[in-house]
CHARMM-style PDB file with segment names, atoms N, HN, CA, C and O in Angstrom:
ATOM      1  N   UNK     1      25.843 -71.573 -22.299  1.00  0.00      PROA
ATOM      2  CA  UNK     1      26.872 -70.556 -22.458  1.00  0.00      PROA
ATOM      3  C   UNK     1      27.931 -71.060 -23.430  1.00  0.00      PROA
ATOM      4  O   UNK     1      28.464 -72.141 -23.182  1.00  0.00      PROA
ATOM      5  N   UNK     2      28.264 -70.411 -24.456  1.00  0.00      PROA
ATOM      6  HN  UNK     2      27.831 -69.533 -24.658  1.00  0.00      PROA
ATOM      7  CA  UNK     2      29.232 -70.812 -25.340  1.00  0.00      PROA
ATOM      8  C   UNK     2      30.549 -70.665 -24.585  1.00  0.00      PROA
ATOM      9  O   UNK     2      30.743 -69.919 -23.625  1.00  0.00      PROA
ATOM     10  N   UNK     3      31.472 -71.533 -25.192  1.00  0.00      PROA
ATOM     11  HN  UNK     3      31.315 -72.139 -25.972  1.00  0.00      PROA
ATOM     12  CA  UNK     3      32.947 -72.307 -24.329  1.00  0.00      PROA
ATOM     13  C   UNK     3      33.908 -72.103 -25.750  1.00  0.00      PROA
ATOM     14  O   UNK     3      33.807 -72.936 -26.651  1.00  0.00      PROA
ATOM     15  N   UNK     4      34.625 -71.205 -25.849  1.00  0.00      PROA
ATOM     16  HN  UNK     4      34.706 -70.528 -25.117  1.00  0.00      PROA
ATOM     17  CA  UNK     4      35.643 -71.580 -26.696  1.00  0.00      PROA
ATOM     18  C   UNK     4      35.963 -73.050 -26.966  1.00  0.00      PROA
ATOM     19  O   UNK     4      35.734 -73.927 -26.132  1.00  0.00      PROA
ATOM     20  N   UNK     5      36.518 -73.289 -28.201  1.00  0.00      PROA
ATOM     21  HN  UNK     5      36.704 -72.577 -28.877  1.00  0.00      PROA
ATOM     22  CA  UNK     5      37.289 -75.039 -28.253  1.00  0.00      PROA
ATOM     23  C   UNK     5      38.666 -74.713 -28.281  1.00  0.00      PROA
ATOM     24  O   UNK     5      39.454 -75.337 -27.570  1.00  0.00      PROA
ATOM     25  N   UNK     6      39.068 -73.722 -29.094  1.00  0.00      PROA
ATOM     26  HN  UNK     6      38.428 -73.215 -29.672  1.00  0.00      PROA
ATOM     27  CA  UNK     6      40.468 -73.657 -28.716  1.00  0.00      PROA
ATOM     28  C   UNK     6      41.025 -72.054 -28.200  1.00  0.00      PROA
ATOM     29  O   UNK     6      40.387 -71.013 -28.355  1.00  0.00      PROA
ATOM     30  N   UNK     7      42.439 -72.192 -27.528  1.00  0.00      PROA
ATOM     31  HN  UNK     7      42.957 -73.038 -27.402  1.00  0.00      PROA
ATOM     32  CA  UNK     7      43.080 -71.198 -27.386  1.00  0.00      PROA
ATOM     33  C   UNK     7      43.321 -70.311 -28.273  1.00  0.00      PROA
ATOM     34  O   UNK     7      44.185 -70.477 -29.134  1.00  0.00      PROA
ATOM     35  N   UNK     8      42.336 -68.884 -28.148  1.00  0.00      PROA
ATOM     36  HN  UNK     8      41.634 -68.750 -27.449  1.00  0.00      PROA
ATOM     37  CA  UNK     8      43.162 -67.444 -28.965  1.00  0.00      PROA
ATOM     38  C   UNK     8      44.662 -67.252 -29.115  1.00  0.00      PROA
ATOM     39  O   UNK     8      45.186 -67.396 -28.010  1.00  0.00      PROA
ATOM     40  N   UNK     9      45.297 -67.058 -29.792  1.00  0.00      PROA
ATOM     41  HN  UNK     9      44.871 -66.941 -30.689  1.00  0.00      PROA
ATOM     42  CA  UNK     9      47.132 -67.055 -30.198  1.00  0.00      PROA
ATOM     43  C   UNK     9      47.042 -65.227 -29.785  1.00  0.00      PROA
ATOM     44  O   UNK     9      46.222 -64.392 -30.166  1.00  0.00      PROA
ATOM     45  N   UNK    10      48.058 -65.103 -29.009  1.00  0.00      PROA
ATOM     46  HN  UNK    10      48.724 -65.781 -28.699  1.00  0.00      PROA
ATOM     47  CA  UNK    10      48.706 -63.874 -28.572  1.00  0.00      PROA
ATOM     48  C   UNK    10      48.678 -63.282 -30.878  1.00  0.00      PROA
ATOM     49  O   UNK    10      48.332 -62.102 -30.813  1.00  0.00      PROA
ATOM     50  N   UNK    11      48.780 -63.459 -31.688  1.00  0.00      PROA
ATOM     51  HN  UNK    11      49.061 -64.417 -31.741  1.00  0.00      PROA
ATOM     52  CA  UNK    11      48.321 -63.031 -32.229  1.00  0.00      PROA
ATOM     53  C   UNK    11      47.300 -62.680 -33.050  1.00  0.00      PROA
ATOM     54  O   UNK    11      47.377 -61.764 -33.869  1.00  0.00      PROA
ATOM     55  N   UNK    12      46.377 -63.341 -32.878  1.00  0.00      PROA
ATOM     56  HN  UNK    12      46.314 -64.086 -32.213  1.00  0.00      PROA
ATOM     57  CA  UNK    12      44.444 -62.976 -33.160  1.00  0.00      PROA
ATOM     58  C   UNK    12      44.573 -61.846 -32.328  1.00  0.00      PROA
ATOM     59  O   UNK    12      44.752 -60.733 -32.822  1.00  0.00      PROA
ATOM     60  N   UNK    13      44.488 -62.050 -30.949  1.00  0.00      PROA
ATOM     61  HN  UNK    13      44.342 -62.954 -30.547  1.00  0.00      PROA
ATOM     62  CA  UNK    13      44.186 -61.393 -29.891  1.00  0.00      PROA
ATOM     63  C   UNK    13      45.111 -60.142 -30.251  1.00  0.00      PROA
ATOM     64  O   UNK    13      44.399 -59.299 -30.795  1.00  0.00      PROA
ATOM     65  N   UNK    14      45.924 -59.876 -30.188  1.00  0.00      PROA
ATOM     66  HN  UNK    14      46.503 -60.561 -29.746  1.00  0.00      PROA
ATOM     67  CA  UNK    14      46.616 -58.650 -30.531  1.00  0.00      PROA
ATOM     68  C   UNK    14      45.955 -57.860 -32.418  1.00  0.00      PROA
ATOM     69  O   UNK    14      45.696 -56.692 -32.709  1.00  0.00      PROA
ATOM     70  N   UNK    15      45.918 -58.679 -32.973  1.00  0.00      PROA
ATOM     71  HN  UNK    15      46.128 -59.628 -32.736  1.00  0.00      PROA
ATOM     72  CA  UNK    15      45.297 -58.230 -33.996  1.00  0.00      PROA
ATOM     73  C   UNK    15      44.003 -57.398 -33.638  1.00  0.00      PROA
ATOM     74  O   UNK    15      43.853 -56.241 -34.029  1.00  0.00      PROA
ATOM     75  N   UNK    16      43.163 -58.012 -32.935  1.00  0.00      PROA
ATOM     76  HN  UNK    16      43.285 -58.953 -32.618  1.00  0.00      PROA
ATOM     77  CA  UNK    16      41.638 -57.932 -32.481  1.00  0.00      PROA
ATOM     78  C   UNK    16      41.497 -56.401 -31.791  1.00  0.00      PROA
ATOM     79  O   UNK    16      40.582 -55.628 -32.077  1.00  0.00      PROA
ATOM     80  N   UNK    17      42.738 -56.061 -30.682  1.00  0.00      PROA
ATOM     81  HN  UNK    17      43.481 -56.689 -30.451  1.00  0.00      PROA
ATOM     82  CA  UNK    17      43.036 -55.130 -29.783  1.00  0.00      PROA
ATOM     83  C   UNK    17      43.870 -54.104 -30.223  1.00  0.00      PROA
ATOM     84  O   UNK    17      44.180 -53.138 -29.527  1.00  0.00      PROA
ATOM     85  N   UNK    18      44.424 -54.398 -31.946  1.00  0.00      PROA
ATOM     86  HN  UNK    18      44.172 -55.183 -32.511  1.00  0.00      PROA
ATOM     87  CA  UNK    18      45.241 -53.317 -32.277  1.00  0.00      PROA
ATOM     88  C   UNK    18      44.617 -51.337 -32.711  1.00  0.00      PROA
ATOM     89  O   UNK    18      45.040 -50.191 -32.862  1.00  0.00      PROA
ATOM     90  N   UNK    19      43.499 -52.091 -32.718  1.00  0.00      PROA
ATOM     91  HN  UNK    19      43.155 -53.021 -32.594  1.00  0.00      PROA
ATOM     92  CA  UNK    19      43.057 -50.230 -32.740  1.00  0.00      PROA
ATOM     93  C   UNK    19      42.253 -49.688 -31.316  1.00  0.00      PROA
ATOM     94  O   UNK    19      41.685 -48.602 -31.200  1.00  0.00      PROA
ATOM     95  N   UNK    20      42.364 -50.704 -30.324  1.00  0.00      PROA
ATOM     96  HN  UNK    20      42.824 -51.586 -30.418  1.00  0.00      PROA
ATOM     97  CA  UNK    20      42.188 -49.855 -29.137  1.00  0.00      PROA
ATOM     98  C   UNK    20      43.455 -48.762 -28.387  1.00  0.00      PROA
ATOM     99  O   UNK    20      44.300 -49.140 -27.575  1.00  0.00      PROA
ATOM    100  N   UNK    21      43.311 -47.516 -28.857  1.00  0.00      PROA
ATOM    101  HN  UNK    21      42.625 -47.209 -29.516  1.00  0.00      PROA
ATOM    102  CA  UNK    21      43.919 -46.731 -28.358  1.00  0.00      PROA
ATOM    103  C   UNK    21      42.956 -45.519 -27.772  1.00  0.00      PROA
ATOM    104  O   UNK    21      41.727 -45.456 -27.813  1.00  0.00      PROA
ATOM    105  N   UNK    22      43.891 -44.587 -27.220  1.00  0.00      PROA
ATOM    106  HN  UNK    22      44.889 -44.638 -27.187  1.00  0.00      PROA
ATOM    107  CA  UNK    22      43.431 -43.178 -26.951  1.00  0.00      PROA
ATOM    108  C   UNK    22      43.395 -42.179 -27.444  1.00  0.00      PROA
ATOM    109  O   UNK    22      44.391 -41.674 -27.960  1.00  0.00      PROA
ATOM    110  N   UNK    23      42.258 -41.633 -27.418  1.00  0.00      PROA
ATOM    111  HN  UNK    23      41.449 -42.043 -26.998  1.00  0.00      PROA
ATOM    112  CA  UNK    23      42.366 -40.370 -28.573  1.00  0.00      PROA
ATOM    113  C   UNK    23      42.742 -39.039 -28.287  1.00  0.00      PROA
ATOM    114  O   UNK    23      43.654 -38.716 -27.526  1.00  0.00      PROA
ATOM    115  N   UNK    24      42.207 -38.486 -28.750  1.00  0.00      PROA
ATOM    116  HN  UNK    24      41.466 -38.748 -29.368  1.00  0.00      PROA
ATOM    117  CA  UNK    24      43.505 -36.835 -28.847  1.00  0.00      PROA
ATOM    118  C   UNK    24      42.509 -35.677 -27.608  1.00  0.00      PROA
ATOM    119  O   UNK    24      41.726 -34.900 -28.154  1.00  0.00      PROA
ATOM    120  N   UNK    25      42.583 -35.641 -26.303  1.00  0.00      PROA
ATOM    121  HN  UNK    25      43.219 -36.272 -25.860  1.00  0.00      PROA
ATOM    122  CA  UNK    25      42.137 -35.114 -25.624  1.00  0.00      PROA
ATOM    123  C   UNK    25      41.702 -33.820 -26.145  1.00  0.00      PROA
ATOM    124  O   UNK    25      42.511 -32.986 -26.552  1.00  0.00      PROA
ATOM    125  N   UNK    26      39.954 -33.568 -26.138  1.00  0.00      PROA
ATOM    126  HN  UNK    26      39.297 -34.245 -25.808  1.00  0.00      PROA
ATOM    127  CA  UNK    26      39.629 -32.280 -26.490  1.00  0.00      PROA
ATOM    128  C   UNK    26      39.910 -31.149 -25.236  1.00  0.00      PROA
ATOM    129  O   UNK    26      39.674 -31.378 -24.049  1.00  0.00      PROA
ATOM    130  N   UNK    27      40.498 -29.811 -25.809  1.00  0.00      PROA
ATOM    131  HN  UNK    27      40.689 -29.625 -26.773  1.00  0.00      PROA
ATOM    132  CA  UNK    27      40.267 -28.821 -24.516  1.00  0.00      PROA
ATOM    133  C   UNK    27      39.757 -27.412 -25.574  1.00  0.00      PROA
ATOM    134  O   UNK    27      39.772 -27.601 -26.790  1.00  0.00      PROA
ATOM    135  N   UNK    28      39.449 -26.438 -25.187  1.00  0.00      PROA
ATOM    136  HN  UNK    28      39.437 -26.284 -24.199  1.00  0.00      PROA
ATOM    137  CA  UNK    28      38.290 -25.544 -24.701  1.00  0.00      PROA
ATOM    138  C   UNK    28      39.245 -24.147 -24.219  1.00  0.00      PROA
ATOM    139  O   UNK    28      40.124 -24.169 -23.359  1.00  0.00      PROA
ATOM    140  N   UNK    29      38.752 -22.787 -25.131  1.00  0.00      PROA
ATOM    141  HN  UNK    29      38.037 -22.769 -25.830  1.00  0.00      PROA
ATOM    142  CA  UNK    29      39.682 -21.780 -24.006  1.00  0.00      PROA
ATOM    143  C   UNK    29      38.706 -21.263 -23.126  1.00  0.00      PROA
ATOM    144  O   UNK    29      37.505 -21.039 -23.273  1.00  0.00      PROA
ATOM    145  N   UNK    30      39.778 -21.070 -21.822  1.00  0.00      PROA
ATOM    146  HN  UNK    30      40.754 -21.252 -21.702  1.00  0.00      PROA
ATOM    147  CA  UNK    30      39.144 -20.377 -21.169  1.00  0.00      PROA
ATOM    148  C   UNK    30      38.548 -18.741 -20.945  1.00  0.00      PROA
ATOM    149  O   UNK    30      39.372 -17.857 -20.712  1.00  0.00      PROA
ATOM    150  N   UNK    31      37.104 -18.415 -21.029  1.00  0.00      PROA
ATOM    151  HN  UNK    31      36.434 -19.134 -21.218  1.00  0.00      PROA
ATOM    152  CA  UNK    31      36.778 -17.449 -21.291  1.00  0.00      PROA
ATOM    153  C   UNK    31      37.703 -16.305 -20.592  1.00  0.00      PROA
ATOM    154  O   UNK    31      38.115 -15.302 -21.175  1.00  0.00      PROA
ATOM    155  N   UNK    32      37.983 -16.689 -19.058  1.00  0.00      PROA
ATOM    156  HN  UNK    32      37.648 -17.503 -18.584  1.00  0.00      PROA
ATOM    157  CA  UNK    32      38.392 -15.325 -17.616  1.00  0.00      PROA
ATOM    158  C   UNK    32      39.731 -15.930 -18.163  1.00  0.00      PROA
ATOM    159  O   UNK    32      40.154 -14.870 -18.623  1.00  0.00      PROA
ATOM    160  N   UNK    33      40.641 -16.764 -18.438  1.00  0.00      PROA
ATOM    161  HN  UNK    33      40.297 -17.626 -18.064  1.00  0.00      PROA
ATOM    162  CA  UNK    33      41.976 -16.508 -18.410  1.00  0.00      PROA
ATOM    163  C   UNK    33      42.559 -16.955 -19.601  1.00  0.00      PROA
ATOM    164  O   UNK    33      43.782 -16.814 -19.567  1.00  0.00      PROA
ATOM    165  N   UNK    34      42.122 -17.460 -20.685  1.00  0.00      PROA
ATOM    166  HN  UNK    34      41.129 -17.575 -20.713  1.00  0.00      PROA
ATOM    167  CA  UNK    34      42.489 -17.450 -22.273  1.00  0.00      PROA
ATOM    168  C   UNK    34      43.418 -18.707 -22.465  1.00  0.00      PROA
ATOM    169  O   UNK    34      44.067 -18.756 -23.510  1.00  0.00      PROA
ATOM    170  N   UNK    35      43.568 -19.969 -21.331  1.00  0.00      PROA
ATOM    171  HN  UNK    35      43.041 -19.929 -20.483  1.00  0.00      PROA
ATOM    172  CA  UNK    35      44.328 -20.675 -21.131  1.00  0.00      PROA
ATOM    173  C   UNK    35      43.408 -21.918 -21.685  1.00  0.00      PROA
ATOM    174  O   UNK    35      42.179 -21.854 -21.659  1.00  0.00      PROA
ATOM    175  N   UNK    36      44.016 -22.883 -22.113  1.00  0.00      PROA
ATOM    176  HN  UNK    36      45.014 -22.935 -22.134  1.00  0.00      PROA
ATOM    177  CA  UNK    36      43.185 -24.410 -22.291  1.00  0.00      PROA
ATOM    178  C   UNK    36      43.048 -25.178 -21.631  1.00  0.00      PROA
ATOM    179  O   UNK    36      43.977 -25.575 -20.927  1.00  0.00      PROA
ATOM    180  N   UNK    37      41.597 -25.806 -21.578  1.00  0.00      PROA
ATOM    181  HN  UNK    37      40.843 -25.484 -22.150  1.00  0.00      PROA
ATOM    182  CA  UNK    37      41.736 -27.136 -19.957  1.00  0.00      PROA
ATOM    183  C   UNK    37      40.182 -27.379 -20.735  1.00  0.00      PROA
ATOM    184  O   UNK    37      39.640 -26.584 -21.503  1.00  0.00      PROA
ATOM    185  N   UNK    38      39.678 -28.658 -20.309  1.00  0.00      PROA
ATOM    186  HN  UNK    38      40.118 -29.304 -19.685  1.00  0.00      PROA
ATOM    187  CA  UNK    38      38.708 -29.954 -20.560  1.00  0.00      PROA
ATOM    188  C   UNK    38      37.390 -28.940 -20.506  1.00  0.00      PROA
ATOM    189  O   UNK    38      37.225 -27.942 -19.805  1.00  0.00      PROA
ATOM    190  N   UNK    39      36.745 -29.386 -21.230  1.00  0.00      PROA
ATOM    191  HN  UNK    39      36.879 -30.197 -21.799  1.00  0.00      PROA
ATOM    192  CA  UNK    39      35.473 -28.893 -21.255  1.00  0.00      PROA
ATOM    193  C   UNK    39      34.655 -29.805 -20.128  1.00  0.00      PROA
ATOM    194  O   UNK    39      34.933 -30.836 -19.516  1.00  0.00      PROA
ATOM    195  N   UNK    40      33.260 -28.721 -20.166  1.00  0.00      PROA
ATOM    196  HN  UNK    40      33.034 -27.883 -20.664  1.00  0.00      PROA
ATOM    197  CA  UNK    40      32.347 -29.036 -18.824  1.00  0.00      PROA
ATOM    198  C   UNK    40      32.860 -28.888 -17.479  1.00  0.00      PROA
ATOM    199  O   UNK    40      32.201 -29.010 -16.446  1.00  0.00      PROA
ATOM    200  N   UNK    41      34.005 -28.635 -17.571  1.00  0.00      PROA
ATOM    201  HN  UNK    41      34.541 -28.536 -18.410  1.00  0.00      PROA
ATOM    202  CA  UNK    41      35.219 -28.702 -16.118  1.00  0.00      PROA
ATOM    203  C   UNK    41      35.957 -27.245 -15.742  1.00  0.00      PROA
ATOM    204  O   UNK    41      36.473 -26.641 -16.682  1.00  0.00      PROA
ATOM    205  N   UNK    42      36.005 -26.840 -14.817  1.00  0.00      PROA
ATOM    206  HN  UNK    42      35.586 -27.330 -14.053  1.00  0.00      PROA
ATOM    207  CA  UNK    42      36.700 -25.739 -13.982  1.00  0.00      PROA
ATOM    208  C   UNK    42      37.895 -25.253 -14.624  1.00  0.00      PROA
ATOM    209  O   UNK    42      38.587 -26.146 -15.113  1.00  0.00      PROA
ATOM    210  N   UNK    43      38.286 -24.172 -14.742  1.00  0.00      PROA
ATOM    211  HN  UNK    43      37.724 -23.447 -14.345  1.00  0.00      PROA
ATOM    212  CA  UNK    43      40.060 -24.143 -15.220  1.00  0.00      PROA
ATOM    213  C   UNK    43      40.819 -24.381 -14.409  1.00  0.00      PROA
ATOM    214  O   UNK    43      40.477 -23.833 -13.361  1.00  0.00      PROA
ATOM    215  N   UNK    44      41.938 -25.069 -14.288  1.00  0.00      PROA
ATOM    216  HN  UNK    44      42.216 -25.515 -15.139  1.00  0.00      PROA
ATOM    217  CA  UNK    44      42.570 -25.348 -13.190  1.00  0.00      PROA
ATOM    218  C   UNK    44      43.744 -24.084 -12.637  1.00  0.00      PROA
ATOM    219  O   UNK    44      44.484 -23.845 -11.682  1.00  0.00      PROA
ATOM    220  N   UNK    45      43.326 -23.511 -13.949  1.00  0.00      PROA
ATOM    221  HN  UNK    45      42.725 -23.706 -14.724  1.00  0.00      PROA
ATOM    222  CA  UNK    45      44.535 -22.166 -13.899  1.00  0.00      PROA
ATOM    223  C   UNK    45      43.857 -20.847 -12.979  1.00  0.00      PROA
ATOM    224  O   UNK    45      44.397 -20.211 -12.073  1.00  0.00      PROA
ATOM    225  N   UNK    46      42.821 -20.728 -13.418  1.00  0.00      PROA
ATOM    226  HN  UNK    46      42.383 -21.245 -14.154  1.00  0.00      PROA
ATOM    227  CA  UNK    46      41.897 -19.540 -12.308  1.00  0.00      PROA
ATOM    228  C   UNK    46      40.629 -20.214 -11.554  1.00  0.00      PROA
ATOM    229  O   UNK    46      40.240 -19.598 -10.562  1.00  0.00      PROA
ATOM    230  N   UNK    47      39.837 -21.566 -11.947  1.00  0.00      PROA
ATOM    231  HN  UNK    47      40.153 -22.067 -12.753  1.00  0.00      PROA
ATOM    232  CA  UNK    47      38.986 -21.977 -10.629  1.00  0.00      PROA
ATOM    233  C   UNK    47      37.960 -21.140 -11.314  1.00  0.00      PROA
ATOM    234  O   UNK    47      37.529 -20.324 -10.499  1.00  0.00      PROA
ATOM    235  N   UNK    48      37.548 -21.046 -12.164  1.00  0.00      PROA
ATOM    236  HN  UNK    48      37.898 -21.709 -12.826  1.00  0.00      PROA
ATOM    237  CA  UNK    48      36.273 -20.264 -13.199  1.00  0.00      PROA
ATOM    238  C   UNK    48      35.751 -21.619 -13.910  1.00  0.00      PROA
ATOM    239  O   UNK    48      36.315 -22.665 -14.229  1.00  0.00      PROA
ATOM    240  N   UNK    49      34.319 -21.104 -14.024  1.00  0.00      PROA
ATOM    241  HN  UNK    49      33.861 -20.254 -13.764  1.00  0.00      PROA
ATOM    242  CA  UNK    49      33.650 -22.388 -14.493  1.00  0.00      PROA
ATOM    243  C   UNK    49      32.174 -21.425 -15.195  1.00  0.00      PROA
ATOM    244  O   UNK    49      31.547 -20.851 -14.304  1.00  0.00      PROA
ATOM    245  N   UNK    50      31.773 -21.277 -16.215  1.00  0.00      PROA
ATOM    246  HN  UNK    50      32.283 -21.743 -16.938  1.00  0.00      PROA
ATOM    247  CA  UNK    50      30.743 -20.163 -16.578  1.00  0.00      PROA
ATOM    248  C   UNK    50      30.664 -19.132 -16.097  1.00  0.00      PROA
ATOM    249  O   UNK    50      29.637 -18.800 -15.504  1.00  0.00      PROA
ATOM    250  N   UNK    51      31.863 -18.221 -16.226  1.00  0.00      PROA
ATOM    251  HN  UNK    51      32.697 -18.490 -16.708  1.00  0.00      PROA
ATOM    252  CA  UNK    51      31.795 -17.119 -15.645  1.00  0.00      PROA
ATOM    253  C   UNK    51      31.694 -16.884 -14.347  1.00  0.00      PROA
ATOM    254  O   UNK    51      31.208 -15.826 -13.945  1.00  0.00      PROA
ATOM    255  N   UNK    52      32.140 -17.841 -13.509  1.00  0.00      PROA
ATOM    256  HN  UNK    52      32.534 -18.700 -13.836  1.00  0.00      PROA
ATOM    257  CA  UNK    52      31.883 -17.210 -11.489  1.00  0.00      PROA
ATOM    258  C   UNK    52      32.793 -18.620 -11.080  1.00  0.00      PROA
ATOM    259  O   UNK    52      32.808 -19.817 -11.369  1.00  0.00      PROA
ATOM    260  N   UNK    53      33.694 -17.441 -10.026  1.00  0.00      PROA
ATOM    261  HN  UNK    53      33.681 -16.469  -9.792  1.00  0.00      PROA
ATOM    262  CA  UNK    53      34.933 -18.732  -9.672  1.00  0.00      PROA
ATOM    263  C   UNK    53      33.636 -20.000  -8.978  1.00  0.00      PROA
ATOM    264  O   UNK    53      32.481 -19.702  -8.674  1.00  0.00      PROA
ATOM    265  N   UNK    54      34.244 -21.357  -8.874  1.00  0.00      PROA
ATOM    266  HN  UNK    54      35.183 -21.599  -9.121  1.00  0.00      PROA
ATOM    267  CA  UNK    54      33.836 -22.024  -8.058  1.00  0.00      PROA
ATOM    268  C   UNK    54      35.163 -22.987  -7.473  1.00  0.00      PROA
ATOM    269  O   UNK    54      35.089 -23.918  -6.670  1.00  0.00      PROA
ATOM    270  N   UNK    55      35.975 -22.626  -7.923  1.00  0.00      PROA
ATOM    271  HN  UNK    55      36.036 -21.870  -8.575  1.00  0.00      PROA
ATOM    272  CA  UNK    55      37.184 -23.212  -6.992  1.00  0.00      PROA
ATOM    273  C   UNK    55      38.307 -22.619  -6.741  1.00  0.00      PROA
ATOM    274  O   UNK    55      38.033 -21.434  -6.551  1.00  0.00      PROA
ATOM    275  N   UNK    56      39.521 -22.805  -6.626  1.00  0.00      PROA
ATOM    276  HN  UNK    56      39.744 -23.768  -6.781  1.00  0.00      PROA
ATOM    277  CA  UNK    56      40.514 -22.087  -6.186  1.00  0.00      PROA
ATOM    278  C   UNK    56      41.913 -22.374  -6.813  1.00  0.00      PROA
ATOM    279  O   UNK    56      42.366 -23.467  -6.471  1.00  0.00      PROA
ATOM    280  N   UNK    57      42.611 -21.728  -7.555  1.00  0.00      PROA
ATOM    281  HN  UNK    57      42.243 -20.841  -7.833  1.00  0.00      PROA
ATOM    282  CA  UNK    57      43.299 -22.516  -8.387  1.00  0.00      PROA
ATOM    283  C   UNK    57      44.734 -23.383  -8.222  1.00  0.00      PROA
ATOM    284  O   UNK    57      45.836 -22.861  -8.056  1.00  0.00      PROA
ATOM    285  N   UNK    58      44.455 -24.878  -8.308  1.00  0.00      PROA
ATOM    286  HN  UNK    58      43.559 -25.302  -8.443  1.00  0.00      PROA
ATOM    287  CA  UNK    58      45.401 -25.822  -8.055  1.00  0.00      PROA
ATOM    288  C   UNK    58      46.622 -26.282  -8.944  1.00  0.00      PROA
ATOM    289  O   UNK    58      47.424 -27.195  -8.749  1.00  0.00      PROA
ATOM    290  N   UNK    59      46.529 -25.459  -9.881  1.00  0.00      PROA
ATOM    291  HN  UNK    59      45.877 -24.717 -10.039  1.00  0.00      PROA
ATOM    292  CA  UNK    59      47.509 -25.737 -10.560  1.00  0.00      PROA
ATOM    293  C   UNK    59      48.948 -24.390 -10.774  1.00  0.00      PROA
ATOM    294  O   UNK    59      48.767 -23.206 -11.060  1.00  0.00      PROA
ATOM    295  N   UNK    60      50.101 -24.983 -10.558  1.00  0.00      PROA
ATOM    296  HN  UNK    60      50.248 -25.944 -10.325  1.00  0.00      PROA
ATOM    297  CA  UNK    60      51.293 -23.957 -10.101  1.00  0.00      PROA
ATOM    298  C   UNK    60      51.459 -23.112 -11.355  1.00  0.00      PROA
ATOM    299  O   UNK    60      51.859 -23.856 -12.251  1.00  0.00      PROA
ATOM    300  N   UNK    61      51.273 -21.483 -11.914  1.00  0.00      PROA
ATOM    301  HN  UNK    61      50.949 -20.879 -11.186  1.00  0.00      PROA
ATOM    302  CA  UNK    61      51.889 -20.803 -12.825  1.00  0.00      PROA
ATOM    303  C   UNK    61      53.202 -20.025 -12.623  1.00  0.00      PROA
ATOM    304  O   UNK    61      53.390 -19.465 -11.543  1.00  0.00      PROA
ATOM    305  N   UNK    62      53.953 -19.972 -13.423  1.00  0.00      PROA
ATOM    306  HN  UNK    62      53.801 -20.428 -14.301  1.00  0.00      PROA
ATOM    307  CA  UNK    62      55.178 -18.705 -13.890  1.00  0.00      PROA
ATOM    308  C   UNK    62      55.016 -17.869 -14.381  1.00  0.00      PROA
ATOM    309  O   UNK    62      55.756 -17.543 -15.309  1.00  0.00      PROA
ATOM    310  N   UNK    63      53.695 -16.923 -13.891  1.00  0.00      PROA
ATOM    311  HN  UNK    63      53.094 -17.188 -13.137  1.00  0.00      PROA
ATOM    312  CA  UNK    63      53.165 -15.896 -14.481  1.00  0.00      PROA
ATOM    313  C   UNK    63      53.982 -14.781 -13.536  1.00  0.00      PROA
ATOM    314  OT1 UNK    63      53.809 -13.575 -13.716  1.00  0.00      PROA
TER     315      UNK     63
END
């Protein structure tokens, strides 16, 4: 098993890790309520998922 010989410097290591970030969350409208939320996933606004509720909706509106 290979063994480092010396200690990585807080800056290699930060160099190395500087383009791990997060990217720009995709969302999707919803067909039954025209609102945006994650694809493959339920709306959280009406609980619709391909056309037929399958949940109940958990998220609070000011409609």
């Amino acid at each position: 098993m290979a063994v480092p010989k010396r200690k990585v410097s807080k800056a290699r290591h930060r160099k190395r890790h500087a383009h791990w970030k997060a990217g720009v969350v995709h969302t999707v409208r919803c067909k039954q309520c025209s609102r945006q939320h994650q694809p493959h996933a339920a709306c959280p606004y009406c609980g619709y998922y391909k056309g037929r509720e399958v949940t109940t909706p958990w998220v609070k509106t000011d409609d």
